[in-house]
C-alpha positions in Angstrom: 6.9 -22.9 -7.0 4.3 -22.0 -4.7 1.7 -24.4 -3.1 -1.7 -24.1 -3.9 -2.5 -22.4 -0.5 0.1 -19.7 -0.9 -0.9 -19.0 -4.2 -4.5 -18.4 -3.2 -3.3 -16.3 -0.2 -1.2 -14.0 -2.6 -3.7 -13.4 -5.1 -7.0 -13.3 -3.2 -8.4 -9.6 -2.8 -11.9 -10.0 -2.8 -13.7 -9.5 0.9 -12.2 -10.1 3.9 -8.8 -12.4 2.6 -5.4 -11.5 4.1 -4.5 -9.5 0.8 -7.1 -7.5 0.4 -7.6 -6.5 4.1 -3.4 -5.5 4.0 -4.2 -3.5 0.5 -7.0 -1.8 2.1 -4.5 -0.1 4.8 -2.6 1.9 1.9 -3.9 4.4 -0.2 -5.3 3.3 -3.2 -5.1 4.8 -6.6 -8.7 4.4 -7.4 -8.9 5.9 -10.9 -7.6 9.2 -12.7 -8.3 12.6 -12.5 -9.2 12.9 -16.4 -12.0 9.9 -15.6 -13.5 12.8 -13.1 -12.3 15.7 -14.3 -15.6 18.0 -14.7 -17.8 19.3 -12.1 -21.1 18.0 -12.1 -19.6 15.5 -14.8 -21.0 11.8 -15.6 -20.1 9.6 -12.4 -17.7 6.5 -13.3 -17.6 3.4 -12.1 -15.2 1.8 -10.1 -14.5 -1.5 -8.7 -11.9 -1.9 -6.8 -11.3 -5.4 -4.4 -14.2 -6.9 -6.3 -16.3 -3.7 -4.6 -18.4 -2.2 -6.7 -18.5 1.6 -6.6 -19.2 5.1 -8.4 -16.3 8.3 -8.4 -17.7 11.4 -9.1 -16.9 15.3 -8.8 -19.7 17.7 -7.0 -20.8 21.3 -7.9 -17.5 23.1 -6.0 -15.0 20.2 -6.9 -15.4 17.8 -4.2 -14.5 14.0 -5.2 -16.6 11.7 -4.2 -16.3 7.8 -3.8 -19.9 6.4 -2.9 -20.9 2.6 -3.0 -22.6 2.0 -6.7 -25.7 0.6 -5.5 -28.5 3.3 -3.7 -29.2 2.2 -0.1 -33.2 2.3 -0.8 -33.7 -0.1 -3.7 -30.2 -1.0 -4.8 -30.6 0.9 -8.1 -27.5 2.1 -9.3 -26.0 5.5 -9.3 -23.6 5.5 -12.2 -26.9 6.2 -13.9 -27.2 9.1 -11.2 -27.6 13.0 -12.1 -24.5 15.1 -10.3 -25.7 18.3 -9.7 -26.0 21.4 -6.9 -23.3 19.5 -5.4 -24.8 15.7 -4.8 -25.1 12.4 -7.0 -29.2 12.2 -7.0 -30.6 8.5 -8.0 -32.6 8.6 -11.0 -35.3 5.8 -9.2 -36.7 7.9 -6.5 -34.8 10.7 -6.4 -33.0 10.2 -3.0 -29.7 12.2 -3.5 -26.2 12.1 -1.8 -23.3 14.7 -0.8 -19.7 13.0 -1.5 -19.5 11.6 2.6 -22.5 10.2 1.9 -24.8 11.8 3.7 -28.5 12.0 2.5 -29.2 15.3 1.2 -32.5 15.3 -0.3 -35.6 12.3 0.0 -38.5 13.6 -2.7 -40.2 10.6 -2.4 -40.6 10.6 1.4 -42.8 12.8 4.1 -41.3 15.9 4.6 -40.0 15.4 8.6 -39.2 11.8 7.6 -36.6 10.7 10.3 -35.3 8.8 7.4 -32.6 10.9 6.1 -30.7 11.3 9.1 -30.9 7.7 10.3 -29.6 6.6 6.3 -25.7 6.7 5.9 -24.4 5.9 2.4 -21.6 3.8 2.1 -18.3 6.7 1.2 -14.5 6.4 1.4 -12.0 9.7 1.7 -10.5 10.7 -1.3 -7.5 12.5 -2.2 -5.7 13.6 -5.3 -2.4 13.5 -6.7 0.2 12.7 -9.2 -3.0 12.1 -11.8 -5.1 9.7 -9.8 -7.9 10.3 -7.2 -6.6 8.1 -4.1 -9.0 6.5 -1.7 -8.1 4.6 1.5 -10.9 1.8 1.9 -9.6 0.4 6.2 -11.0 1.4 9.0 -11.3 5.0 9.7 -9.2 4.8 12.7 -6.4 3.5 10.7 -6.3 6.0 8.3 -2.6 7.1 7.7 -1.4 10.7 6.6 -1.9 10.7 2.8 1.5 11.3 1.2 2.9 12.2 -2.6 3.7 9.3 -4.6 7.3 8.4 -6.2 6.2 9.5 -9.5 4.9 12.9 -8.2 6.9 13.9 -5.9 6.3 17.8 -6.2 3.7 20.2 -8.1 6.4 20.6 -10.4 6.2 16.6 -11.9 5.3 16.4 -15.0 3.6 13.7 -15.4 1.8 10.9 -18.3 0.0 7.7 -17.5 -1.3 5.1 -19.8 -3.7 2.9 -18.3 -6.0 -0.6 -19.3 -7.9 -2.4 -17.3 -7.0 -6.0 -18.1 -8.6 -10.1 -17.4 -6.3 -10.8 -15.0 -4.7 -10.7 -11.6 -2.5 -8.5 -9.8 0.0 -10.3 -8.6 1.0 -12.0 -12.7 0.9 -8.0 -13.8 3.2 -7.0 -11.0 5.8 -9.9 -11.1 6.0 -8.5 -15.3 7.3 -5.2 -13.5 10.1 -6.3 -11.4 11.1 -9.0 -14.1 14.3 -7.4 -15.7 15.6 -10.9 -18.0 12.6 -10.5 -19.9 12.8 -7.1 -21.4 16.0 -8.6 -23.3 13.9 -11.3 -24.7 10.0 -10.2 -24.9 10.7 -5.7 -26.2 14.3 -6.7 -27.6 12.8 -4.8 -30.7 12.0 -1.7 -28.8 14.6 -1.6 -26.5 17.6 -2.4 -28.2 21.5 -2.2 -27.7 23.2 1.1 -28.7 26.6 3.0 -27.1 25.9 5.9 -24.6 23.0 6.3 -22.2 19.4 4.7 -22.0 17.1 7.0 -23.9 13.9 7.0 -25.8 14.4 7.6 -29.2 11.0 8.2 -31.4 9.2 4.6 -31.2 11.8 2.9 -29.3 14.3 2.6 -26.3 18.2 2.1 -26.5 20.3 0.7 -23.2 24.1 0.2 -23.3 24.4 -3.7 -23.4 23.8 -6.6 -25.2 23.6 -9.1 -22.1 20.5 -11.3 -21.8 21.0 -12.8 -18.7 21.2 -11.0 -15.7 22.7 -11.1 -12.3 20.1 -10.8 -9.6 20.6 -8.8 -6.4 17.9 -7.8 -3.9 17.8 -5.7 -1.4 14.4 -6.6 0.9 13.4 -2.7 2.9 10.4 -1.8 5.2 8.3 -0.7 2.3 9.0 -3.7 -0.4 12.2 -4.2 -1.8 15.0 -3.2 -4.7 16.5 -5.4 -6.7 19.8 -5.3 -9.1 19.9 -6.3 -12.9 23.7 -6.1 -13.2 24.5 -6.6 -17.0 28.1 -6.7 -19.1 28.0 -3.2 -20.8 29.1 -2.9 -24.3 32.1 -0.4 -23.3 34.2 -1.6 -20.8 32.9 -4.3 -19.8 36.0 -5.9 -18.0 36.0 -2.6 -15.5 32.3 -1.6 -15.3 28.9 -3.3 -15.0 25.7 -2.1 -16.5 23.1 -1.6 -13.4 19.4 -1.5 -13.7 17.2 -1.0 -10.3 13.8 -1.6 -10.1 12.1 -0.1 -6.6 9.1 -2.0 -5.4 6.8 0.0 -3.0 4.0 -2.1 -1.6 1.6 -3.3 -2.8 0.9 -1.2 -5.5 3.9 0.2 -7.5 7.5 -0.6 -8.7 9.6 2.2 -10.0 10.9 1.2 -13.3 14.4 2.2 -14.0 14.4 5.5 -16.3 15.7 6.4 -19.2 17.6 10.0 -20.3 14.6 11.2 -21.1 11.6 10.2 -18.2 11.5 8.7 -15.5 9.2 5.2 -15.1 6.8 3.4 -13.0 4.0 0.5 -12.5 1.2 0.9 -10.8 -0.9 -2.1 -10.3 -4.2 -2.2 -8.7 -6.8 -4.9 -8.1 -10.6 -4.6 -9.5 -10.9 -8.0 -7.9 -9.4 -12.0 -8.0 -9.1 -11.6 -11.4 -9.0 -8.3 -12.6 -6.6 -5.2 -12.8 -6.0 -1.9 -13.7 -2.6 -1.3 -15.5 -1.1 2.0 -15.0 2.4 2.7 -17.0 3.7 6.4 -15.9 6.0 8.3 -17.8 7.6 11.5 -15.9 10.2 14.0 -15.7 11.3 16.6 -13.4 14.3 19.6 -13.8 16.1 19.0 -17.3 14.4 16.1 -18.3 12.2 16.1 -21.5 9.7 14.3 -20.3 7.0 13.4 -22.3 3.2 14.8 -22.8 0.6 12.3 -22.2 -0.9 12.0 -25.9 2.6 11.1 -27.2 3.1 8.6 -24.0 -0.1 6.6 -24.5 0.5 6.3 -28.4 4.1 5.6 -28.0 2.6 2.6 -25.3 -0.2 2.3 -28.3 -2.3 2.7 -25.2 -4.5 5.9 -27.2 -8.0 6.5 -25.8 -10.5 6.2 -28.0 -8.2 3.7 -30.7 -7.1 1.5 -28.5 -9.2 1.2 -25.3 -12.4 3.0 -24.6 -13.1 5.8 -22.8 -13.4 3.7 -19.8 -9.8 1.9 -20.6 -11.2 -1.6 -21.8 -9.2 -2.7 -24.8 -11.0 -2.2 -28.0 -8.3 -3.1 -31.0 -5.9 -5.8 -29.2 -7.1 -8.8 -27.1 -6.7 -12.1 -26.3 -9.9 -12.9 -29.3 -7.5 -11.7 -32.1 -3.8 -12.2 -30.4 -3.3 -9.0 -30.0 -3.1 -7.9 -33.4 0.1 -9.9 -33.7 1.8 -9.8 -37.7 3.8 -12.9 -38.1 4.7 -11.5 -41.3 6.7 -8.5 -39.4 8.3 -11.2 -37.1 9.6 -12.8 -40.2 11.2 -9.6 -40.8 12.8 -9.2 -38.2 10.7 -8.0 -35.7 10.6 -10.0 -32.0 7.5 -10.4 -30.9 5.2 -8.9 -33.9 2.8 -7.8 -31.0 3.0 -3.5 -31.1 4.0 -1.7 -28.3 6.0 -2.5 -25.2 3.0 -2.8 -22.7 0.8 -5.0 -25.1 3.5 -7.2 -25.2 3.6 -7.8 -21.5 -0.2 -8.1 -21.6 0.0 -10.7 -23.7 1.8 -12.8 -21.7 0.2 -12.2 -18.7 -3.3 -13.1 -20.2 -2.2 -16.1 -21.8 -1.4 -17.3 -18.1 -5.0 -17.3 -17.2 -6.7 -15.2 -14.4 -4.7 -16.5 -12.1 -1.6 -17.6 -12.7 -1.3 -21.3 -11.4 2.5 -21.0 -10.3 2.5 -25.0 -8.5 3.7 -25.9 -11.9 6.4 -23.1 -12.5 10.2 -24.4 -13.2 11.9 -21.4 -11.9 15.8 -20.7 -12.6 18.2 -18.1 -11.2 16.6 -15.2 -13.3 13.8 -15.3 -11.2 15.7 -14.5 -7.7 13.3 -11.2 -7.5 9.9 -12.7 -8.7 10.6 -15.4 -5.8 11.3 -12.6 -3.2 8.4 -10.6 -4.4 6.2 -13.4 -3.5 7.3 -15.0 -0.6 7.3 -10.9 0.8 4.2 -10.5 0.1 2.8 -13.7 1.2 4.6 -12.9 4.8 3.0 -9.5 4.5 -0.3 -10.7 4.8 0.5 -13.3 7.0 1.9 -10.3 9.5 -0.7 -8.9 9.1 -3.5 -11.1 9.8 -1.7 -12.6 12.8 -0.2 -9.3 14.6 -1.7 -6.3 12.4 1.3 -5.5 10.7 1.0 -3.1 7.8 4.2 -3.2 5.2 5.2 0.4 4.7 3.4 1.8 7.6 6.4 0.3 9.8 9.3 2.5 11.1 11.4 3.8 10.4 9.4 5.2 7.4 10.9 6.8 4.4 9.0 9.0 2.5 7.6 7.3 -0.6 8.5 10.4 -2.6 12.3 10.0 -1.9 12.2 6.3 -3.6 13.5 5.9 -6.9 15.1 2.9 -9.6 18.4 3.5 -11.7 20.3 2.7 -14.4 23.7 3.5 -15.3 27.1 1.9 -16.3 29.1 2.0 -13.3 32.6 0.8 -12.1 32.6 -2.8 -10.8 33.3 -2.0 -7.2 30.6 0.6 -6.6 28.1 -1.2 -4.3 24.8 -1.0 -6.1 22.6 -0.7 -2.5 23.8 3.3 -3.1 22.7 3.7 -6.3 19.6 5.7 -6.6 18.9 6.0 -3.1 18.7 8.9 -0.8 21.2 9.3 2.2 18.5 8.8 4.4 17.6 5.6 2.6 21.0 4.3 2.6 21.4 4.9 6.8 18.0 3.4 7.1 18.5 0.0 4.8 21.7 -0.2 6.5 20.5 0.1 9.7 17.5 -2.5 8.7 20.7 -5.1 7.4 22.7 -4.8 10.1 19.4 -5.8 12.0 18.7 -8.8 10.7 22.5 -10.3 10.6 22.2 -9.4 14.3 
């Protein structure tokens, strides 16, 4: 359980809380490409922290992430015209390059000193690995942008499902780095079967039968890992059955993969009580991988069936349970909710906005939701009382080294090797033998 101050100070991201301020000092995966993809395109709204702004792609390509509301009479430029390389408001014309500098004023004196004295409110964006990034800190603290986990060359082929769902972060990214429940809550999508983890058609296989967990963590300088360590269904006296979910603050855990793609979470907040969900599917060398059409209806995530065009749900909600057949349940079927994600969602909508965890009875399958929390909680407690960002603190690994795993292994491999670089290993190591000193 968490008292009611902790639980406020891990879910609060709105203005200038703890959280927010810490989230604010990492790149941010704003929104995706695809939302922006045309030049001179419709801008898009964004929120993001509760902040209300509007993404948009100029005349030669630039991205642009500009504060929604116009600095002259607060009208607002999602409604703006992009084009000759600015977003122009449709009020009185005043128009805006992607720093936000004021390009053209029709409605003022020519000579005005206005224009140059009128900065629009604009954050740096990059892009990468299907998402335009933005880092909303101070300028001055503006680290080197660098390639995600789940893109960590050109050569990534990558798919991502996303919704923005009523609800906050922090319930959203606990459902990531919760391995007992994927037994339970998809155990009709991800079911038993001899040989490796793989997708097959509409559904997942894994090589055990074991609902209940053993979990190991592993805290590092950029989240943590944590161990699911299972009986396999072949030799089980000799081997265990290791899943390792990776979780890179604050914004993503690396899910572990499959024969086919690999899989991660991303997680970011539109404010308290509001998130968008990002599930990524990708593949690299021999993998299959899988193309993004086939991803997002295999998640029964499709744009356009099942959320809009901006990613709002449009078929399955809370106002109709999620679409859920009891009649399929009495056939056999777990949950009768479709698709792995929706599942998830609807339990972490049915907690509320914010999940009230004073009242929680936790038990030993919740080892890494507990250690999630209380690092995050002393995450932005470091870094509200000495400026300590997590992941910004050497020695750094490179975020596109980190990866999860699975695998059936022999009993006395340590699982702090598995899925981890050499470089990783030396550093955790190093990090371990730290703190026991």
């Amino acid at each position: 359980m968490l008292t009611p101050a902790e639980n406020e100070l891990l879910c609060r991201v709105e203005g200038d809380t703890p959280m927010g301020a810490l989230m604010r000092r990492h790149w941010v995966p704003a929104l995706l490409s695809e939302q922006v993809a045309r030049c001179d395109g419709a801008p898009v709204r964004v929120q993001l922290f509760g902040e209300k702004l509007v993404a948009f792609r100029d005349s030669e390509g630039k991205l642009g992430l500009l504060g929604e509301f116009c600095p002259h009479r607060k009208a607002s430029l999602a409604f703006g015209r992009n084009e000759e390389c600015g977003l122009r408001c449709l009020y009185h014309g005043w128009k805006f390059d992607v720093e936000g500098n004021v390009i053209d004023m029709p409605s003022e004196p020519k000579g005005s000193a206005l224009p140059e004295k009128t900065k629009h409110l604009s954050y740096p964006t990059r892009e990468a690995g299907g998402f335009v990034w933005t880092y909303m800190g101070p300028r001055d603290t503006m680290p080197e942008f660098e390639a995600p986990p789940w893109a960590p060359h050109d050569q990534a082929r990558v798919a991502i499902a996303k919704v923005e769902l009523p609800c906050n972060w922090a319930q959203i990214m606990e459902g990531q780095i919760d391995s007992a429940h994927s037994s339970t809550l998809h155990s009709s999508d991800m079911r038993p079967a001899k040989g490796d983890a793989a997708a097959r058609g509409d559904y997942w296989v894994r090589p055990s039968t074991d609902k209940n967990p053993r979990i190991q963590v592993q805290l590092t300088n950029y989240g943590m890992r944590y161990a699911a360590i299972r009986r396999p269904i072949v030799n089980a006296n000799t081997h265990d059955y290791v899943r390792i979910t990776t979780f890179v603050a604050p914004f993503t855990a690396l899910i572990p993969p499959n024969s086919t793609y690999n899989l991660a979470s991303v997680i970011v907040p539109r404010s308290d009580t509001s998130s968008y969900f990002h599930f990524i599917a990708w593949a690299e060398g021999e993998q299959a991988g899988i193309d993004i059409d086939a991803w997002r209806k295999f998640c029964v995530l499709a744009v356009g069936e099942d959320v809009d065009a901006y990613f709002r749900p449009i078929k399955r909600h809370a106002h109709n349970d999620y679409l859920q057949d009891r009649g399929a349940m009495e056939n056999g079927n777990f949950t009768g909710i479709e698709g792995i994600p929706n599942q998830d969602i609807a339990m972490w909508e049915s907690m509320g906005p914010i999940a009230d965890r004073t009242q929680e009875r936790l038990g030993a399958s919740d080892i890494a939701i507990v250690q999630f929390r209380r690092l995050m909680i002393d995450a932005a407690n470091a870094f509200q009382e000495q400026g300590r960002v997590i992941g910004h603190i050497a020695p750094r690994l490179a975020q596109a080294k980190l990866r999860s795993y699975q695998g059936v292994v022999e009993k006395s491999v340590p699982w702090r090797t598995l899925g981890a670089s050499d470089d990783e290993v030396k550093v955790l190591a190093g990090l371990e033998d730290e703190a026991a000193a």
